[in-house]
N, C-alpha and C positions, 0 to 999 in steps of 0.2 A: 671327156675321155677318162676310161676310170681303167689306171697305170699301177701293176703291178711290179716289185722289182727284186729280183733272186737273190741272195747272198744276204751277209752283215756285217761287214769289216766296212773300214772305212771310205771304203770305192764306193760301195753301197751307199753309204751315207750322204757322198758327194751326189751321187747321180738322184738320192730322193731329192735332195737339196734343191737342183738346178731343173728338177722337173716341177716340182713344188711352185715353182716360181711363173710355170706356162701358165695361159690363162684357158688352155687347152685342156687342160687335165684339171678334173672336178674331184677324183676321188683316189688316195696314193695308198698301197698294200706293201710293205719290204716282210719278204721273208727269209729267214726271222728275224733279221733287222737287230737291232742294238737300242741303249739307251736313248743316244741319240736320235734314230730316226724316229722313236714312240714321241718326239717333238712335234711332226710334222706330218707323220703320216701311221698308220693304225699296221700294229705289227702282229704279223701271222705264225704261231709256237711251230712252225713248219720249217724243218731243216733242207737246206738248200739241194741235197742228195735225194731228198723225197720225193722221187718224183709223181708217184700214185699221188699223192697227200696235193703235190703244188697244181696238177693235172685236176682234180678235185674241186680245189679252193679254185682255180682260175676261172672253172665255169660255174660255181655256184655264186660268184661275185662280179659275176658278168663283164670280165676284164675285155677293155678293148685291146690292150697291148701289156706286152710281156719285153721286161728287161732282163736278158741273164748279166749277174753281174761276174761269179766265180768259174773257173775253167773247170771244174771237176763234173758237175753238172752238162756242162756242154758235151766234153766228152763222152757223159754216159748218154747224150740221144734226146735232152729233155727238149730241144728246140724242136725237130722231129715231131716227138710226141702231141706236145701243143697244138703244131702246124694242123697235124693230120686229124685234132680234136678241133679246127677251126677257127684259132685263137693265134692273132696278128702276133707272130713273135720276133725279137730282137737282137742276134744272135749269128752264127751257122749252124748250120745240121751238123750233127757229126762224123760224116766221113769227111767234113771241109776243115774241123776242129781238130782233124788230125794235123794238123801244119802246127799245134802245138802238142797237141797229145804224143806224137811223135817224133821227133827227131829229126831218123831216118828217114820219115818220110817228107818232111819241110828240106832234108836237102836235094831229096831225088826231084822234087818242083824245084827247087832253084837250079839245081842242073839242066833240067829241060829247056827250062827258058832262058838262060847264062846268067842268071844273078849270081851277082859278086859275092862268094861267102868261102869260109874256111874249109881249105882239104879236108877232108873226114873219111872214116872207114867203120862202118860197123860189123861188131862181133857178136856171137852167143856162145863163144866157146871160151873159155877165161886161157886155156893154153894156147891160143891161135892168139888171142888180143894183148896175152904177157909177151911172145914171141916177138909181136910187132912194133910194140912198145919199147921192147929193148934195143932196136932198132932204131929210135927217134932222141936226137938231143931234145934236151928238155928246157925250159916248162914245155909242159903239153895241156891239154883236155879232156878231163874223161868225164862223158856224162852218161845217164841214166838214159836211156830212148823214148821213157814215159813220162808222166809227173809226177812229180816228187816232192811236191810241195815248196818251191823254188829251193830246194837243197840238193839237188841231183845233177849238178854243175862241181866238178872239183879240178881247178888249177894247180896239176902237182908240177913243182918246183922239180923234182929231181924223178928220174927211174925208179927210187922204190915207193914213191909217193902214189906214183901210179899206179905201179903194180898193187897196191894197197888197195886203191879206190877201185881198180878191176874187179880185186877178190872181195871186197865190201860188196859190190853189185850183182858179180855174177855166180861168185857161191856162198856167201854168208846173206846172199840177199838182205842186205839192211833195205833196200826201198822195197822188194816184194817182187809183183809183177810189171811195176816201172823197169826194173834193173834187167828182165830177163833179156833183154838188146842191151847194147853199151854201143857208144857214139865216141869214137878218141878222133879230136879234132885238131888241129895244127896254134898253138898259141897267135895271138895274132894282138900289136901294141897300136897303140892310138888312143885316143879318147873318146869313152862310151857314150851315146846320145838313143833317146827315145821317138823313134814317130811314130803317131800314132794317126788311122786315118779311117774315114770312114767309108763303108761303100755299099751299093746295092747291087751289089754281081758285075755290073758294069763300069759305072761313072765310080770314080775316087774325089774325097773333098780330103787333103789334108787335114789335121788338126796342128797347131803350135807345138815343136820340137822341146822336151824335155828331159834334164838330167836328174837320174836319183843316185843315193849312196847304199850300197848293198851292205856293206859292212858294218858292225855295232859300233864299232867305235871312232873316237876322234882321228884323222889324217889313216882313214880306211885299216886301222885293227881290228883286228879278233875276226872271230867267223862272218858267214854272209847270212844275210836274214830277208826276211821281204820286202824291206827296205827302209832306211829310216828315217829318210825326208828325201824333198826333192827342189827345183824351181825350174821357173820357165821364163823367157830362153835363154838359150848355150848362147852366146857373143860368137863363139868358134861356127855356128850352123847355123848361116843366115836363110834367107828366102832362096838365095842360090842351089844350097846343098839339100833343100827343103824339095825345091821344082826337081834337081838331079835322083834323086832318092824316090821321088813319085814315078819318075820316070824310066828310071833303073832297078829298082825292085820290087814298090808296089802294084803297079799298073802290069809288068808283064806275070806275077805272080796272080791278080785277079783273072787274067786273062788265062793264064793256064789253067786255072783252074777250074776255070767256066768250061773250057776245053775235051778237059777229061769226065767233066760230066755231076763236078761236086762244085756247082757254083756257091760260090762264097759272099755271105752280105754279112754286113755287121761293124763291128770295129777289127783292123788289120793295122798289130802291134809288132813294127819291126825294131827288134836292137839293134842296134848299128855300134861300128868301131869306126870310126875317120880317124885316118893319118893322113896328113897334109892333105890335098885334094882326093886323096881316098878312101872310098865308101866298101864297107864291107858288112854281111849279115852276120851277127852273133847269135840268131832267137829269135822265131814267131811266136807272139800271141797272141790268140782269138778270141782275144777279150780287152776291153779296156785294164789300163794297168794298175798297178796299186803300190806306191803312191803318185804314180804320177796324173791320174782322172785327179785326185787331189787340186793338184795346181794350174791343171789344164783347162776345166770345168768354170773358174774364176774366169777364166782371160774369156770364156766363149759368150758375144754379145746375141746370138742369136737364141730361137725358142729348142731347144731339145728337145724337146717330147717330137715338134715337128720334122726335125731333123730322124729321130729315128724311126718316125713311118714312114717318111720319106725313103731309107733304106729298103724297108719290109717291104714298101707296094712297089719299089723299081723305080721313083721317079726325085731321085738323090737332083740332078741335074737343073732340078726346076726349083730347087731350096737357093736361098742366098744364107752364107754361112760368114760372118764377119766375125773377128779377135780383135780384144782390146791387145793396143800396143806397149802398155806398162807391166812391168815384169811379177813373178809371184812366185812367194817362196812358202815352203811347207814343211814345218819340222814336228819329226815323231815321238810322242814320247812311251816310253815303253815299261815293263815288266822287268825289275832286275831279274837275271837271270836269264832271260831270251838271249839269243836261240834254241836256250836250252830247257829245264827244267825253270819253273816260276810259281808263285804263288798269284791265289784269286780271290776276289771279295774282298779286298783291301779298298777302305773306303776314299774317295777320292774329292777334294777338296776348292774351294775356290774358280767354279766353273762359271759362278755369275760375277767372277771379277772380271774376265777377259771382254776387250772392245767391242761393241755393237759390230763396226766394221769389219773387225776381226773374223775370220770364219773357228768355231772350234769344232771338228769334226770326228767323232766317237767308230772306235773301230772292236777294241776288245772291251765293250760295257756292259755292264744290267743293272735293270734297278733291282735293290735290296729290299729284304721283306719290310724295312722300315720306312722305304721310298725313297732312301739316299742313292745317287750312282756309285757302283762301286768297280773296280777291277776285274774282266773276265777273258782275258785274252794276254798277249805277246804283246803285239801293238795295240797300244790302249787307245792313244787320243794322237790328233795329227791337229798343230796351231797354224793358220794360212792367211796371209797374208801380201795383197798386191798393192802397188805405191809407183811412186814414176820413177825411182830409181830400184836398184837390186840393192845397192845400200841402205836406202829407206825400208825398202820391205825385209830385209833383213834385221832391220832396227825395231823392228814392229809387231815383226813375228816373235824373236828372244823375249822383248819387253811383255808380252803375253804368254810364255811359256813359263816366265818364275811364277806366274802369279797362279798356278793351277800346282795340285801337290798330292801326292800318293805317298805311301812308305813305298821305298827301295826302287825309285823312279827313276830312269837314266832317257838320257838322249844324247845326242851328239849335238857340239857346238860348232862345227863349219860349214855348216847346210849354205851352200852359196857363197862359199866365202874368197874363193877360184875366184869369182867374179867380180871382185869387189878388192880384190889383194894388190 
């Protein structure tokens, strides 16, 4: 099988990794892929938005299967495209992509079908949605209806915070055409957890429940970013909440969806808030997550590749999908200056120090015209590491993060540490 796979941050990198490894797949394409994947698999100067260029490459390299890894591409239709050029892809289409591309439209599906998720109201008028706002104790939610590049979520603490985040969106447009809707949703407290699961329009397989940390800094400071480590699993969201959660938002979610006519295969990324026995939806994505494929992709004993044709031909149900039960943790290390402004090509150091067992997986790299890796992204490298305790992997992963080294390199130090305190 000769596997193609979209994107090159570090999701990407995990999924060459874990396809890499089938005995199904003879020949692996990431585009454009990073330093890291030019490891393992042959990298294509094709940016993930290209779709004429990856439509092109797909059939001149006689792919049997296509991985999308980033949500922007989805949105724009490239699963579609492929489909209708004959090429097995992995994915939804994208009127099914809207469940993230949208908002508005992931709550009007969980309305139909009564999943549990947060009161919302959306606006396109900034003095109908200041109005209304004024009106709510606060914190509230004001997000973007589109993507945003996970920046288009903002938790304003007070009235004017909001009223700020409105007029950021709806007339200073800082996100663009994401911001022309706005979604003001009801705050909602608990602790955040990740499912993610896979399906072929019909059947759902779970995947292993996972936590990431959105914010830069240590005990969740400074801004939010795409996240900056993760592990798996929550202690809080056993097999219990795992079955409850399958069965209360993904399974009637697939099924609506097949319903109205935009059947949905691929991976289906629900965020969840749990407060004590309750489940509630924060966020669809229709795509595996980043970073949580990270630590998820480690625990998974089964063939991948198999599993995601198994989606694309419809027969999910006839795969045996088994998880290793030892925990695994992932931490990022990044760019000073992310989320914000950052510098690139800053050469990066000590990458054949880290553990054979270790996983090091490259997210913002390239190789330099002198063949060194150097710095080309926000999230640079993600250190992963599974063990039979969350202390141990904890232990294992840190003792692998000093030993890798950039100028103006930050990460946070409590990836996991909830679980272990």
């Amino acid at each position: 099988m000769r596997v193609l796979v979209i994107g090159g941050g570090g999701r990407e990198h995990a999924l060459a990794w874990k396809l890499s490894l089938s005995p199904k797949v003879s020949e692996l394409f990431v585009a454009p892929g990073n330093a890291g994947t030019a490891t393992l698999a042959r990298n294509l100067p094709i940016a993930a938005t290209d779709l004429p260029g990856l439509i092109r490459a797909a059939k001149e390299l006689r792919v049997d299967l296509v991985v999308v890894g980033p949500e922007v591409p989805l949105a724009l239709g490239v699963v579609d495209l492929l489909q209708q050029s004959g090429i097995p892809t992995f994915g939804p289409r994208r009127d099914a992509a809207r469940l993230e591309s949208s908002k508005a439209f992931a709550h009007e599906v969980m309305r139909s079908c009564g999943v549990p998720a947060a009161n919302s109201r959306v606006f396109t008028s900034f003095p109908e949605a200041r109005e209304y706002v004024d009106g709510l104790v606060p914190p509230v939610v004001v997000k973007a209806d589109g993507l945003a590049a996970g920046k288009g979520a903002i938790v304003a603490q007070t009235t004017g915070e909001a009223q700020a985040a409105l007029e950021d969106m709806l007339v200073r447009r800082v996100f663009g055409e994401a911001g022309d809707r706005v979604v003001v949703e009801e705050y909602l407290e608990g602790r955040e957890v990740s499912l993610l699961a896979f399906t072929d329009g019909t059947n759902v397989a779970p995947m292993v429940p996972a936590c990431d940390y959105k914010r830069v800094g240590d005990d969740d400071a400074g801004p939010n970013t795409g996240g900056m480590g993760c592990y798996s699993p929550p202690a809080f969201f056993g097999e219990d909440m795992v079955r409850r959660t399958v069965d209360e938002v993904i399974r009637p979610v697939v099924r609506a969806m097949a319903s109205s006519g935009c059947e949905y295969r691929g991976v289906l990324y629900a965020g969840l808030m749990v407060d004590g026995d309750r489940i509630r939806v924060l966020e669809f994505n229709a795509r595996f997550g980043d970073p949580e494929t990270q630590v998820i992709l480690p625990r998974l004993e089964g063939d991948l590749a198999e599993i995601l044709m198994a989606c694309v031909e419809g027969t999910l149900d006839r795969v045996s999908i088994r998880w290793k039960s030892g925990p695994c943790v992932g931490v990022v290390m990044a760019s000073g200056g992310y989320p914000g402004s950052y510098a690139r090509g800053l050469p990066i150091t000590g990458l054949d120090r880290v553990d054979r067992d270790v996983l090091l997986l490259h997210a913002g790299t390239a190789t330099g015209a002198d063949g060194r890796v150097v710095t080309d992204g926000g999230r640079v490298l993600a250190v992963v590491a599974a063990a039979a305790t969350m202390a141990e992997a904890r232990e294992r992963v840190y003792n692998n993060v000093i030993r890798v080294s950039f100028p103006n390199m930050i990460y946070r130090t409590d990836i996991a540490l909830r679980e272990v305190a």
